[in-house]
DSSP file (Angstrom, degrees, kcal/mol; ACC not computed):
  #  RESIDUE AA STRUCTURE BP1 BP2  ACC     N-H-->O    O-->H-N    N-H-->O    O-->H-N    TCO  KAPPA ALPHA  PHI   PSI    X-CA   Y-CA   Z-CA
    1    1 A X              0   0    0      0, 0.0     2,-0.5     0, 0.0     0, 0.0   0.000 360.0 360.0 360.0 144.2   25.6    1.9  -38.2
    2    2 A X        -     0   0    0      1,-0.0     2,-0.7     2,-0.0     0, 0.0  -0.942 360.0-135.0-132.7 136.8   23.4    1.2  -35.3
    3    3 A X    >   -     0   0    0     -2,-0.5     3,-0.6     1,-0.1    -1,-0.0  -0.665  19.8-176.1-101.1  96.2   22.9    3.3  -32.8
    4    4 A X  T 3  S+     0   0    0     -2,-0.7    -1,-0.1     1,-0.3    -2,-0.0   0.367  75.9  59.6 -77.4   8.9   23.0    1.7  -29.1
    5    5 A X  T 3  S+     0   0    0      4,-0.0    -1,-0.3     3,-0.0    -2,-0.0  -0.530  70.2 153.3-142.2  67.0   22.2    4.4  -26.9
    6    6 A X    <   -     0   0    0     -3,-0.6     4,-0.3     1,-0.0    -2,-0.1   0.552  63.4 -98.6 -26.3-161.7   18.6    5.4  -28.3
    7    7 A X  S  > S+     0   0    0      2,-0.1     4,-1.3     3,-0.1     3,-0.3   0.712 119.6  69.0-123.5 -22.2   16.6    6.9  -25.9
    8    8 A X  H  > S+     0   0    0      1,-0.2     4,-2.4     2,-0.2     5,-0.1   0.672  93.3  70.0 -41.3 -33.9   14.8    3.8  -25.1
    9    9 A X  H  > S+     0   0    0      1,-0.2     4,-1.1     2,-0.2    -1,-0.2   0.928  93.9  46.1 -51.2 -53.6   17.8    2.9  -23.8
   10   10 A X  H  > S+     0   0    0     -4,-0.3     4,-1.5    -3,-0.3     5,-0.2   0.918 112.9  43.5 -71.6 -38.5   18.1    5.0  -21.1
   11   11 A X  H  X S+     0   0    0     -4,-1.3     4,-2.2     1,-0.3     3,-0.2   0.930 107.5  64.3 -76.9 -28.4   14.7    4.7  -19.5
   12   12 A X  H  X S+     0   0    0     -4,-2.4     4,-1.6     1,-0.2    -1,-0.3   0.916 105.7  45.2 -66.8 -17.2   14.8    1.0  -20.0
   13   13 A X  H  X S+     0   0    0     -4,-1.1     4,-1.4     2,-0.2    -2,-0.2   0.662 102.6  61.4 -82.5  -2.6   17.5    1.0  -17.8
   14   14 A X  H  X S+     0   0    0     -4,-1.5     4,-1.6    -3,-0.2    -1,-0.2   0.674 109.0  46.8 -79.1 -47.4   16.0    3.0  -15.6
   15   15 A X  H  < S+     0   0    0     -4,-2.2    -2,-0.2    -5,-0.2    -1,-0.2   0.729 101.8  55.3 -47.7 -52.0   13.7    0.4  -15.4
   16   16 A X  H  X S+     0   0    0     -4,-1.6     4,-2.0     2,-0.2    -2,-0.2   0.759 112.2  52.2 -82.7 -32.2   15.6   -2.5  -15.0
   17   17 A X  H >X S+     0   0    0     -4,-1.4     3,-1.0     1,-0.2     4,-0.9   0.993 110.2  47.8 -69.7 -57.6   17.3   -0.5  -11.8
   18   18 A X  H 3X S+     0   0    0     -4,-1.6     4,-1.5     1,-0.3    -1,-0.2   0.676 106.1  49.9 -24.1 -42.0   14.6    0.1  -10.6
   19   19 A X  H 3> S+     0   0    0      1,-0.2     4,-1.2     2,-0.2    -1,-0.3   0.842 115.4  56.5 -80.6 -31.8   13.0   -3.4  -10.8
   20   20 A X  H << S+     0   0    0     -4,-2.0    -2,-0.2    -3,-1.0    -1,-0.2   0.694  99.4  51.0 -71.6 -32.9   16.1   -4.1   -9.3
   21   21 A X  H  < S+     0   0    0     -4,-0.9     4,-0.3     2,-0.2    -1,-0.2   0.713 107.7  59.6 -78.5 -42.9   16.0   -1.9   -6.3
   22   22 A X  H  < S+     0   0    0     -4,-1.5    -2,-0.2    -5,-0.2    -1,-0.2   0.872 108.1  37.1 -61.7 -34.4   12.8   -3.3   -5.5
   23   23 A X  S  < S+     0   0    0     -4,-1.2    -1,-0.2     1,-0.2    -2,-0.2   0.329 111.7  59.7 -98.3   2.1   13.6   -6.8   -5.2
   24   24 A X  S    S+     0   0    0      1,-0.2     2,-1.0    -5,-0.1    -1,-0.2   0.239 111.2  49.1 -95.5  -6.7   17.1   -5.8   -3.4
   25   25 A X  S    S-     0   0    0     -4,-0.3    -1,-0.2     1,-0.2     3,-0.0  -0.905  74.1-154.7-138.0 124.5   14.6   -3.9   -0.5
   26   26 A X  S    S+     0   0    0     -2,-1.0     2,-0.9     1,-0.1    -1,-0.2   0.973  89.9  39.5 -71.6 -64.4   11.6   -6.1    0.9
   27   27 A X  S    S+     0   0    0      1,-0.1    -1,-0.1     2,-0.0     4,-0.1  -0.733  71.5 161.9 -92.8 130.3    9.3   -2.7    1.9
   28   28 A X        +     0   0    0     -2,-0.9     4,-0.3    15,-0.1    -1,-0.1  -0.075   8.3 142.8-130.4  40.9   10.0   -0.7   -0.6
   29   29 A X    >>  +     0   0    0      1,-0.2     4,-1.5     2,-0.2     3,-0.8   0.821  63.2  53.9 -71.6 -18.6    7.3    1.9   -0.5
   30   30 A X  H 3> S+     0   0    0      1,-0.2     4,-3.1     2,-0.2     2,-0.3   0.984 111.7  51.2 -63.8 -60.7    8.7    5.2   -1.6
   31   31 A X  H 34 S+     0   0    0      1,-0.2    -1,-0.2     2,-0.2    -2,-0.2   0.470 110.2  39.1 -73.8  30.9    9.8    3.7   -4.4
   32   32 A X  H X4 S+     0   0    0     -3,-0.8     3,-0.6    -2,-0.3    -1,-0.2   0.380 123.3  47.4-130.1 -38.4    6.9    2.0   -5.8
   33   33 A X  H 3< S+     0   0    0     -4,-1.5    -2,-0.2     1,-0.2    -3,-0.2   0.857 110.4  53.5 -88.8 -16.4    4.7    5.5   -4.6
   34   34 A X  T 3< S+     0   0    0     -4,-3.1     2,-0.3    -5,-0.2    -1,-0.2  -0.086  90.7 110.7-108.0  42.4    7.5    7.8   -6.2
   35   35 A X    <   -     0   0    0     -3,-0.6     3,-0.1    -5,-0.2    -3,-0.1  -0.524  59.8-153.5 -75.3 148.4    7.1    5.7   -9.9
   36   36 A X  S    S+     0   0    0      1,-0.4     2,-0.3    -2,-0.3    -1,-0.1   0.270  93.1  26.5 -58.2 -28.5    5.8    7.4  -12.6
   37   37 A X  S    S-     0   0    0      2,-0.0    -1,-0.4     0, 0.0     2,-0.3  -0.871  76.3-170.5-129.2 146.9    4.4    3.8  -14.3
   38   38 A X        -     0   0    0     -2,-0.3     2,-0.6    -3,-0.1    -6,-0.1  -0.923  13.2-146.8-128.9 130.8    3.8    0.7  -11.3
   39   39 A X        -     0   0    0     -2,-0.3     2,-5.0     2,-0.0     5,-0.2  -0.927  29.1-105.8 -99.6 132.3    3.2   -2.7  -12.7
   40   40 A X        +     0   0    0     -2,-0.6     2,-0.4     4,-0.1    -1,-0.0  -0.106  67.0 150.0 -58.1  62.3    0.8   -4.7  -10.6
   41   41 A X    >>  -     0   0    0     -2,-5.0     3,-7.9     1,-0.1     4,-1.0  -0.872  61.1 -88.6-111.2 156.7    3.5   -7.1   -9.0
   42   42 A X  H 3> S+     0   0    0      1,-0.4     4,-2.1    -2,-0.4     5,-0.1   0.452 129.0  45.3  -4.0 -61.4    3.7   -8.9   -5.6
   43   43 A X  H 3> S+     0   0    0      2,-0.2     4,-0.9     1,-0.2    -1,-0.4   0.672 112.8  52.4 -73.2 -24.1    5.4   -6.2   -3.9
   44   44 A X  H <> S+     0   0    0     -3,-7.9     4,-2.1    -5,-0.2    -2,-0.2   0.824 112.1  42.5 -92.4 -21.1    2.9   -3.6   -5.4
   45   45 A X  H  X S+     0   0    0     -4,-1.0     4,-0.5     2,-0.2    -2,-0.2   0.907 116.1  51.9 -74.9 -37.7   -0.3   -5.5   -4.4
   46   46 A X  H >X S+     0   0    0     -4,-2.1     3,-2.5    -5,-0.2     4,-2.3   0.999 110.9  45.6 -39.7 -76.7    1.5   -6.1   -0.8
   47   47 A X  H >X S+     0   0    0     -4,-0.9     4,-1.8     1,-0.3     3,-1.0   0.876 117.1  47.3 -37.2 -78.8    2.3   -2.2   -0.6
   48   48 A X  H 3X S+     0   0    0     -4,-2.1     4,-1.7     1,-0.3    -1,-0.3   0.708 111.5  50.6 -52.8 -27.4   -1.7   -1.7   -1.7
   49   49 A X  H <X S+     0   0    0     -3,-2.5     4,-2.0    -4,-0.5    -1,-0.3   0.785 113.0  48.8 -75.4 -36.1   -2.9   -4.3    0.9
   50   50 A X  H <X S+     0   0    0     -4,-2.3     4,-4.8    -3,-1.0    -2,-0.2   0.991 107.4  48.6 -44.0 -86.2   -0.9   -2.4    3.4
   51   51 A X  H  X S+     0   0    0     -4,-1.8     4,-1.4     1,-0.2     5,-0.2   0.867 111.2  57.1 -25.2 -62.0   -2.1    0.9    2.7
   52   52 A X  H  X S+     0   0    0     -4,-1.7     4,-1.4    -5,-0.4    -2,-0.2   0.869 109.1  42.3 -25.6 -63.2   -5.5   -0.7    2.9
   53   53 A X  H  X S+     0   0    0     -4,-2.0     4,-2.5     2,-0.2     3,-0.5   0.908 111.5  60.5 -50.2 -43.6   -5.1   -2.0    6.3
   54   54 A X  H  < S+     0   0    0     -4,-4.8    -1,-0.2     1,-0.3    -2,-0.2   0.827 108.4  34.0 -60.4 -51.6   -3.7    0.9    7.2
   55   55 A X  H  X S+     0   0    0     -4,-1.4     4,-1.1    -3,-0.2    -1,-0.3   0.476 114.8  60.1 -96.4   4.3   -6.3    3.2    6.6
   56   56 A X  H  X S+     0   0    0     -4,-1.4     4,-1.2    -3,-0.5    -2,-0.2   0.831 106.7  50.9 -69.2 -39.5   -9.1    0.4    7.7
   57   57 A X  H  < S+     0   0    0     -4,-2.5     5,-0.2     2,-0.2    -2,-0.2   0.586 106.7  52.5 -76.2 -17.4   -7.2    0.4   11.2
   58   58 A X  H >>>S+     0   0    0     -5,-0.4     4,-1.9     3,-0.1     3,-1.0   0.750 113.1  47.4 -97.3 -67.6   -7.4    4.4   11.6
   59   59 A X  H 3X5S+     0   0    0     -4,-1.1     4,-2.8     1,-0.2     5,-0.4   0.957 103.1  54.2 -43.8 -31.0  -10.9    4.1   10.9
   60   60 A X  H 3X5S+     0   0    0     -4,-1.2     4,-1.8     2,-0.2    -1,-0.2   0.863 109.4  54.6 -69.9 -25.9  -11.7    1.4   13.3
   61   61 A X  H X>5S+     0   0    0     -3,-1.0     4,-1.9     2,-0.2     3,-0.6   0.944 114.2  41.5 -74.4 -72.6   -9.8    4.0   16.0
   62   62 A X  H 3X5S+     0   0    0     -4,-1.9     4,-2.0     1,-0.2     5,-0.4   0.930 116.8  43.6 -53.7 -30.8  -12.3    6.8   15.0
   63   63 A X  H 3X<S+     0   0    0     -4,-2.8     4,-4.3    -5,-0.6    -1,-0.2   0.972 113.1  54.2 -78.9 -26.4  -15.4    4.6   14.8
   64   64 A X  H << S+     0   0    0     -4,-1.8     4,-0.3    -3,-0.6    -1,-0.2   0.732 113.3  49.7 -69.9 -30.9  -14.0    2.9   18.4
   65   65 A X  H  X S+     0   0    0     -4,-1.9     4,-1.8     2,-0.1    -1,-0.2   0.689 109.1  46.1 -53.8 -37.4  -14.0    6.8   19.5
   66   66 A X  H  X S+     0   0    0     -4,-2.0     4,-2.1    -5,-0.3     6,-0.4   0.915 108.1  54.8 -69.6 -55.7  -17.3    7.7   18.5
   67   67 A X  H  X>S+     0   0    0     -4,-4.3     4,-2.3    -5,-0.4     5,-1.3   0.917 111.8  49.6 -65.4 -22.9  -19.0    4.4   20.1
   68   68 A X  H  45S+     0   0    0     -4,-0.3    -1,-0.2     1,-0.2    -2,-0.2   0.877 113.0  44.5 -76.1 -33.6  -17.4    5.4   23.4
   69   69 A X  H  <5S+     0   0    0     -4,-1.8    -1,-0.2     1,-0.1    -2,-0.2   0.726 115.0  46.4 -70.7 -19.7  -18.5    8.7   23.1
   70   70 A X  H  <5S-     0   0    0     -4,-2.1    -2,-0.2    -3,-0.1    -3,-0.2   0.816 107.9-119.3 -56.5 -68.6  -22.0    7.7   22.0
   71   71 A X  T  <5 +     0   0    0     -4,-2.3     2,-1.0    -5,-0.3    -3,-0.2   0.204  58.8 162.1 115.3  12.9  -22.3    5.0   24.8
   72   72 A X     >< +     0   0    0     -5,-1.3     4,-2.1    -6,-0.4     5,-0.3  -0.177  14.6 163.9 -71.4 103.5  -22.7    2.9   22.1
   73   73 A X  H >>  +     0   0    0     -2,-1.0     4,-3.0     1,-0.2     3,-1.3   0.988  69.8  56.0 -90.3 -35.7  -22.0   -0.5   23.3
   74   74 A X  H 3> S+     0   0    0      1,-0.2     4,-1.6     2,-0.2    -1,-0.2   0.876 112.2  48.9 -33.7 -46.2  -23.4   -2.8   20.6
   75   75 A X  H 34 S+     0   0    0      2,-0.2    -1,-0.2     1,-0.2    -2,-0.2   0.683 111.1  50.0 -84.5 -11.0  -21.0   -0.9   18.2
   76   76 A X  H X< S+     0   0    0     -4,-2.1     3,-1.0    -3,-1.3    -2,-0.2   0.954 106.6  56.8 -75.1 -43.8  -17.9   -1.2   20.6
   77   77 A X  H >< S+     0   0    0     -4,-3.0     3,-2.8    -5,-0.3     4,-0.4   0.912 110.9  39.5 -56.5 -79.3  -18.7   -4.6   20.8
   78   78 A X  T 3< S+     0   0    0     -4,-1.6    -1,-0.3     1,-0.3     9,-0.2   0.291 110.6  55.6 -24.6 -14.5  -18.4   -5.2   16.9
   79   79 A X  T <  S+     0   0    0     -3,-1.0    -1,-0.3    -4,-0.2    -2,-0.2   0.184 111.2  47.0-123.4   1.7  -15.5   -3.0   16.2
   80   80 A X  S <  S+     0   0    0     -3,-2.8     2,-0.2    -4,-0.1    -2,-0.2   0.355  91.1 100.6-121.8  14.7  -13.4   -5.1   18.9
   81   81 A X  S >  S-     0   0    0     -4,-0.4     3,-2.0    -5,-0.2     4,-0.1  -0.575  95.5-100.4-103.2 166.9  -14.3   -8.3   17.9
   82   82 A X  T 3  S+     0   0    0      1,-0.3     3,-0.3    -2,-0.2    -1,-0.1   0.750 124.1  57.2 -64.8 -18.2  -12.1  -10.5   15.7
   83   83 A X  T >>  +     0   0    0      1,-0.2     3,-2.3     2,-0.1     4,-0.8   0.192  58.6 128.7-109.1  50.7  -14.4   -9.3   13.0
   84   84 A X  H X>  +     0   0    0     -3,-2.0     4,-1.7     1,-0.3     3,-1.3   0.818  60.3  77.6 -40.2 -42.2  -13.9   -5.8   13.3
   85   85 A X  H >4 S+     0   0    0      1,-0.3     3,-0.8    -3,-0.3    -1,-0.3   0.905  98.0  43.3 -53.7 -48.3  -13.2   -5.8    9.6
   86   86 A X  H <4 S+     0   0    0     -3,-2.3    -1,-0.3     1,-0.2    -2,-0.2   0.708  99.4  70.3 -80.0 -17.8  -17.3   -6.0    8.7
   87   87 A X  H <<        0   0    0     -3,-1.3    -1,-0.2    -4,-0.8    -2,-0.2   0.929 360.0 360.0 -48.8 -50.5  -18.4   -3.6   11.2
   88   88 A X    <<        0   0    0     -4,-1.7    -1,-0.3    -3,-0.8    -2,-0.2   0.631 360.0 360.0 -62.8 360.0  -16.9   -1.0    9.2
């Protein structure tokens, strides 16, 4: 007799809802940051590109504070320009 509620069972389904939830909700970041396991898929490399930006654009605000307080105009210049990204 084979037994069809293992325990594998449950967490694979667990899984499969999950996987499911993601691809029923476009931003799905709580649930991809409240995971215990993430597999490196579309939506988790988006979500990581995000984050990225995220915290690139809060720096670019501090460094964009600093050069104004500085008088630094070379470095405003560079941190407002279309490549801000290389300044940093």
């Amino acid at each position: 007799m084979k037994n069809d509620k293992n325990s594998n069972y449950y967490k694979q389904e667990m899984n499969l809802n999950m996987y499911m939830d993601a691809l029923a909700d476009p931003d799905n970041t709580d649930l991809i940051l409240n995971r215990d396991k993430t597999r490196y898929t579309d939506d988790v490399n988006r979500l990581i590109k995000k984050v990225q930006n995220e915290f690139l654009e809060k720096k670019r605000v501090e460094e964009i504070d600093l050069a104004l307080a500085n008088k630094d105009k070379n470095r405003f210049m560079k941190l407002t320009s279309d490549n801000w990204k290389d300044a940093l």
